[in-house]
Structures are given as C-alpha cells and as structure tokens.
N, C-alpha and C positions, 0 to 999 in steps of 0.2 A: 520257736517250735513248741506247739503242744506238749504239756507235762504227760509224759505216758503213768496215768493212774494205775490202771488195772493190767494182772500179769495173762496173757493169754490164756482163757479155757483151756486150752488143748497142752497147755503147756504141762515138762513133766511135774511130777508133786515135788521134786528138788533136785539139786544140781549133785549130778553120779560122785562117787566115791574113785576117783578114776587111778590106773595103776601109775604106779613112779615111774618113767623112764631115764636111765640114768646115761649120765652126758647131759641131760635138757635142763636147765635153772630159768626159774620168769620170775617177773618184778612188774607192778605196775604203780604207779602213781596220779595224783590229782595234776595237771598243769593248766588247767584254764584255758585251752585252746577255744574249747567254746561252750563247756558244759561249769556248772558250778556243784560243787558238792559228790563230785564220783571221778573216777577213776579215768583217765583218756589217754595216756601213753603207757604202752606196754615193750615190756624191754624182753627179751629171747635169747640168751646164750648158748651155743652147742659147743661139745666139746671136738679136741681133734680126733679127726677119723671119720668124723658127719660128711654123709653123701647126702644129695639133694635133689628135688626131683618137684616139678611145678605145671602149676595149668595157667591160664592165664586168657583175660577177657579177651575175643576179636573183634571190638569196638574199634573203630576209627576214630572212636576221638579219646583212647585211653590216657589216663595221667600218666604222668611223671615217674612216681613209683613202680607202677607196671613196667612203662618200657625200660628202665633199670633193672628190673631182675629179670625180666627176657632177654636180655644183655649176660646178667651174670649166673644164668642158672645153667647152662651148658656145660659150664667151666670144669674141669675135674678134680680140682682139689680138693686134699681132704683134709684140709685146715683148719681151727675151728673156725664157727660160724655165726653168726646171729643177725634176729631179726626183730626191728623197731617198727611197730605200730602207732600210728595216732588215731584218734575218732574225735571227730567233729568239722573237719574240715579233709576235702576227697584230694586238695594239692590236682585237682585237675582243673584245663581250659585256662591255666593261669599261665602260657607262652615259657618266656626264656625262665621268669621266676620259678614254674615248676621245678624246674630241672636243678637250678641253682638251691632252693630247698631242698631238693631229694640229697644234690651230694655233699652238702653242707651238713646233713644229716646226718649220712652213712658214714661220712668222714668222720664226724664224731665222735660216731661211736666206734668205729675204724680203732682211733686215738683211744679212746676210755677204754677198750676193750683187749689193745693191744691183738688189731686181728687185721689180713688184708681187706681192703674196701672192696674188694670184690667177693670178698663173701660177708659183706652187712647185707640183707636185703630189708628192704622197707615197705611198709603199705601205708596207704592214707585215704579215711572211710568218713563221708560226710556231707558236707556244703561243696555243692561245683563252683568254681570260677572268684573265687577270693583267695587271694595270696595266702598261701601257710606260713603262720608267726613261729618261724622252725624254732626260732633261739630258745619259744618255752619248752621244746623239750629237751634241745642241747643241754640247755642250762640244769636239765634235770637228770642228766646223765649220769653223773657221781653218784647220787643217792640213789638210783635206782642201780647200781651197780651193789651198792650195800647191800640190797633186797635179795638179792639174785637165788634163787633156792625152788632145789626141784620140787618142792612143795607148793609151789605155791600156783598150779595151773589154775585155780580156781578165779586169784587175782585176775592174771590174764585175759581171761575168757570173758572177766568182768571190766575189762580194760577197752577190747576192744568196740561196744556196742556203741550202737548209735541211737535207733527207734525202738532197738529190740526190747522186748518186755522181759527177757529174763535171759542169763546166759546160757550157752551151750556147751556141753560137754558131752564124750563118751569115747569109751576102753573100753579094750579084753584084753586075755593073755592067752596064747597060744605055746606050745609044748615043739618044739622043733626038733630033735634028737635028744630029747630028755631035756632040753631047757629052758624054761618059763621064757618068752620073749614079751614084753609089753608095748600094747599100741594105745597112746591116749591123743586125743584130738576138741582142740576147739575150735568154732562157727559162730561169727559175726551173720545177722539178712533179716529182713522183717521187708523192706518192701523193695523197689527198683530189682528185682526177682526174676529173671529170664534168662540163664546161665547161657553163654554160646562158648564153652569153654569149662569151664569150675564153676566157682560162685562165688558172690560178694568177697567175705575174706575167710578162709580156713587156713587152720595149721593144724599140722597132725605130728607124730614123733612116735618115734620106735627106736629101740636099744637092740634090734638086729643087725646084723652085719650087710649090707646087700651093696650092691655096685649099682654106679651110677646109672648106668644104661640098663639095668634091668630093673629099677625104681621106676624109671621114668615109664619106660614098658608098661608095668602094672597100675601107674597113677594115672596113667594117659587111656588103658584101659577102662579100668575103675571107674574113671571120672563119665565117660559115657551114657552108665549104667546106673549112677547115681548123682550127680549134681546138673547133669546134661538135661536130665529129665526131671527137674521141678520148674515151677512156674507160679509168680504169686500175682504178677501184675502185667506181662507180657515184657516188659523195657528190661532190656540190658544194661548193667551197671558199665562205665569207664571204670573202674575199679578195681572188677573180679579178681582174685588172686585164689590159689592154692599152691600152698607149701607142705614139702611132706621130707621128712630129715630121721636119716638112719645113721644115730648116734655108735650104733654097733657094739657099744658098754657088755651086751649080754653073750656076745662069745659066739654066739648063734648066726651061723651063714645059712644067710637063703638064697636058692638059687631059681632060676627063673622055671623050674618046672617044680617049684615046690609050690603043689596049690592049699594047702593046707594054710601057709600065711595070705595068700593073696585072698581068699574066702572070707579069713578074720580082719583084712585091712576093708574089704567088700562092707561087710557087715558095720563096722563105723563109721564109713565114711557115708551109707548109706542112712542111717542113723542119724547124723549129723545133718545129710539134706532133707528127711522130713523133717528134723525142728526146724531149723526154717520157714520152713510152709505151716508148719502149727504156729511159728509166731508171726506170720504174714500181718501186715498190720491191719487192724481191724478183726481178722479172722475168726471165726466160730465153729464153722468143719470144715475135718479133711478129708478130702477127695482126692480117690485113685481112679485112674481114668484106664483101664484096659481095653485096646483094639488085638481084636485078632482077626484070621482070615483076608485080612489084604494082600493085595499083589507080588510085595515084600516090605522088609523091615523098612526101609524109610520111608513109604507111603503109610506103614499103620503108625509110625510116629509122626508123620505130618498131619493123622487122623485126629491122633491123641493131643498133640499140642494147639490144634484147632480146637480142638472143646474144651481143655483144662482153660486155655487164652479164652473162650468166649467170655464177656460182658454180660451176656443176655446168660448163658448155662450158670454164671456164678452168681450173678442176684438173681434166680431162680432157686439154687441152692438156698443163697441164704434168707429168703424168703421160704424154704420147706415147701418150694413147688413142683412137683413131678413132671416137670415140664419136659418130657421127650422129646416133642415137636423141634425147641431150642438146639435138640443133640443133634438132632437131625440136619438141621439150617448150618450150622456147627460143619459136618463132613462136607457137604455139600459146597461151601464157601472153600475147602481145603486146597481145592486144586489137585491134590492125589485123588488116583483113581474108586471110583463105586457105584455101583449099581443099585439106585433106590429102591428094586423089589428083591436084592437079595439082603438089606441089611436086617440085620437081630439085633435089638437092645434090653439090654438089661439094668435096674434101679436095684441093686445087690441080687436077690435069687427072682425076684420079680420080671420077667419075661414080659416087656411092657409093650414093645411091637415085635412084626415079624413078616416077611416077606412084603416090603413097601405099605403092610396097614398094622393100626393096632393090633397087638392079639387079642382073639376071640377072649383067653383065660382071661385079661387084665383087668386089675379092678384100682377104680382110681385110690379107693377109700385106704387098699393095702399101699402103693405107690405113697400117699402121704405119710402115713405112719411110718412108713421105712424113711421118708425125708428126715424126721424127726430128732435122727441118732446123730450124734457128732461126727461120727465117721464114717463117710461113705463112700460106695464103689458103684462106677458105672461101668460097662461094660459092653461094646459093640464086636460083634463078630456082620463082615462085609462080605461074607463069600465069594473072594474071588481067587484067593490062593493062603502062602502058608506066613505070609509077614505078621508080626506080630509087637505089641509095645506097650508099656507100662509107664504112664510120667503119674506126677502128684501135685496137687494144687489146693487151694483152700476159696472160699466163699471170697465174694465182692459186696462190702457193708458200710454202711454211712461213715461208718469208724476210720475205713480208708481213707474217705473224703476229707474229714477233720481233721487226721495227723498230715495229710501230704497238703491241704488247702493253705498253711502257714510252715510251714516246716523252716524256712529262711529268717521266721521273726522270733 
C-alpha cells in the first residue's frame, strides 16, 4: 500500500481534547498484522452496567466480525463488555477461517478479560480475502490489558486506521438533571465510503444510564441522519460497524423523550461522519449536496446520492469546474422523479439554472471563483413537492487513484 505522506487539507488542525467517560478504559498496541511502526489492535473495556446498541453494514458479503456482533448485540445484559479492533486486514471472504478467527478472538479476550464471550465484540478493517494472523493479537492480549486506561481514547482512535491520514475523534457534554453526562467517539474511513447502514468502523461511549431498546432507538435513528448520508466513493464496505455503549458511570438516566441527549449524541456522531469525508482518500473539498422540493424524502435522497456518487460531478469539483450540466445528467440518471423545466440549481448563493435553462443572472466567471473554496454546497430544489435531503461527499482526484491502484502491495 502507498505510504500515506500528507495529512488531508480538510483535516481538523488536531485531534479534540475529548471528555473522560467513565466505565470506558482503551489500550492499543503495535502487532504487525500488516502495518510496521503504528499502532493496529485496539483493546476496549466497559464496565458492568454498559448497555449496547449497533448499526451494522447490509453487504451480502459481510465478514466475520459483523455477523458476530449482529449475533450478540441484541442480547441484554449488562455485564461488562468489550471490544477488540484490528486494522490491516478486514477477516472477510476468508470462509470457515473467518469465523474461527473472530471466536478464537473474542474467546480471548473473553478469558484475559474475565467477561462472557458474548459481550466481546470485535471489528476487523483492511485487506479483503487473506486469513487473519489472529494469534498476533491474542498473544498481545496481556499487555494490552496493562494499558487499559480511560485516557487513553486518543491511542485507540490511532489504532484503528487503516488509509486514514489522521485520526478521529469528537465529544460534548451534556447537562441532564444537573449532571454533566459525557459523549466521546472515535471513526475509522477514508475510502470504500458508501454507508447502507453506519460506516466503516465507529465507537462512541457515554457514562449515561439509558436502556438497551431506547439506545438502539436513537442510534438506529441517528445513524440515518448522519452516517446514512455520506459518500466518498459510492462502494460499500463488508465491514461497516457502529458501536455505541452506555457505561451509565454518570448517575444520569435518559429516557427516550429526553431530546436534549439525543441532539448532543446527533451532533458527534454527525461530526464524526463529515471527518470522514474530509479524509476521503485523495480529497481536497467538501461537498454538501442539498435537494429540496421533491416528491418526498426518498426521492430527494435518491437525488442527492446521485450527484454526491457522480464520477463526472466530483472531478468537476476537483478540477474548480462549475460544471452544472454534470448536476443535471446526475438527477436525470436517478430514477426518482423530476421535471427538467422545473429544476433550480444552485453553486452555494449562485443561482446557476432555473426553469430547464441557464439563468439569465448567471455568470460563469462568479460560478468559478465560488469553485475555488474548499467547501462547498450545491443545491437543487425540483419543484414537485416537499421531500427534502442532505448527504456529504468530497472530490474525486488522482490521489484516489494512487492509494487504491496498489493498496494490496
């Protein structure tokens, strides 16, 4: 795989100062699975009381580790829990061995953790179709148990990557009946980027108190809203996970009309899915793709995931071309409903067609110089009724081409 040199433009200037959640302890270590000199098993302990609550990819050809914890994330105990991460190899398309890694894993750490195996859960983010050398992280189990310290999310998040140019993280804290509760979260994704469920790998953690069926509720919400709607490359990962574990440490029960937490778990987790798409591999700007005016909500999302997914609208971005025309070809290929003389587009406040032709106002020379910004927003309104959607995406650049052209060697 190409050395990733440079940290993405868009990335933030450093990795957040994120709150403690207490209950949650990470550790990660070096073990050679397939990187030299960084960090690739990440260890995750919760204490007892952690409720759980998960998304998870609808690929038909999901690994190993997926179908294990859509196995055990239903369950309702509240025992503690934890969850082992590799990066560099995905433990998928690899038959009976999948399976035999995953529970030869979880067992593990089952044993080192003194916890039932049905609440180890496990991810594994990488190379498709090469057996997983499970025993280097077995064997690394002990020591990474030494590490274990709710300090230490920064490791973690540094544990899990794979293409990413820098880690992710982000928290708040929220005020429940007078008491501070903390949400902090890390995200794995730079490319294979087309969520039909969560995305690649996230974990989040919170030290509120909440019940299993009303986590899930809000994560299965959430997740719609925010990881449903990015896209860096169009392909869905076998992979995709999101984990989200309420340690309940902080004394603080939420209940499922308490919108005041569901707002601030909104806001991270949304957070979380634009880095992502800022570190899309290759990337240089991000794009927010707004449809309004369609027929309903999943037609303006079929609108929107049609042009963030075009080929031709994203190296038009990343070429700073105002290329409307593309948006256009874009809807039109969707299959949901539109009428070419009702559609409106907009290049951020540039009003660049309108009623099936250019606008009269339009000028190309303003449409470039708006290309120009790192961050940009398009905008179609379809006049045919009140559906409306919001997804996020980043340019398509040679850079893509170079890291994914070798990425096996």
């Amino acid at each position: 795989m190409a050395d990733i040199l440079h940290i993405s433009p868009l990335a933030p200037k450093s990795f957040p100062d994120l709150p403690r959640v207490a209950g949650a302890e990470f550790a990660a270590i070096e073990a050679g699975i397939k990187y030299e000199g960084r960090k690739d098993v990440t260890l995750i302990r919760l204490a007892p009381g952690t409720t759980m609550a998960g998304a998870f990819t609808k690929s038909s050809t999901r690994a190993a580790p997926v179908l294990d914890c859509q196995v055990k994330i239903s369950g309702d105990s509240t025992d503690g829990a934890a969850i082992v991460v590799n990066a560099g190899n995905a433990n998928a398309f690899t038959g009976k061995n999948g399976m035999q890694a995953t529970e030869a894993t979880t067992n593990a750490v089952a044993r080192c953790l003194q916890l039932p195996v049905e609440r180890v859960f496990s991810s594994s983010t990488g190379v498709i179709g090469e057996p997983l050398p499970y025993e280097k992280i077995t064997t690394k189990l002990e020591e990474l148990k030494t590490q274990l310290s709710e300090t230490s999310i920064h490791d973690a998040a540094e544990g899990i990557r794979t293409t990413d140019t820098y880690a992710k993280g982000s928290g708040q804290t929220v005020l429940i009946d007078g008491v501070s509760v903390n949400i902090a979260g890390i995200a794995k994704g730079s490319g294979m980027i087309a969520p039909d469920m969560a995305t690649m790998l996230v974990y989040i953690f919170t030290d509120a108190e909440i019940e299993r069926a009303t986590l899930q509720e809000m994560v299965s919400e959430l997740t719609e809203k925010t990881f449903n709607c990015i896209t860096v490359d169009s392909d869905t990962s076998t992979s995709d996970t999101l984990l989200v574990a309420a340690t309940g440490r902080s004394g603080a029960r939420v209940t499922s009309d308490n919108g005041q937490f569901k707002n601030v778990l909104h806001e991270v987790m949304l957070d979380l899915a634009h880095q992502v798409v800022r570190d899309g591999e290759g990337a240089t700007k991000f794009l927010e793709v707004r449809v309004t005016g369609a027929a309903d909500a999943k037609d303006a999302k079929t609108h929107a995931m049609a042009i963030a997914n075009s080929p031709l609208v994203k190296t038009a971005v990343a070429g700073e071309d105002p290329n409307w025309g593309r948006v256009v070809m874009a809807i039109g290929k969707s299959g949901a409903a539109a009428d070419r003389d009702k559609l409106s587009i907009w290049f951020g406040e540039n009003l660049v067609a309108e009623n099936g032709w250019i606008s009269p106002e339009y000028r190309e020379d303003k449409g470039a110089q708006y290309m120009l910004q790192e961050e940009l927003k398009i905008t179609v309104d379809l006049g045919l009724g009140e559906g409306n959607a919001t997804v996020w995406t980043c340019d398509l650049t040679h850079g893509y081409i170079t890291i994914n052209a070798d990425y096996r060697s």
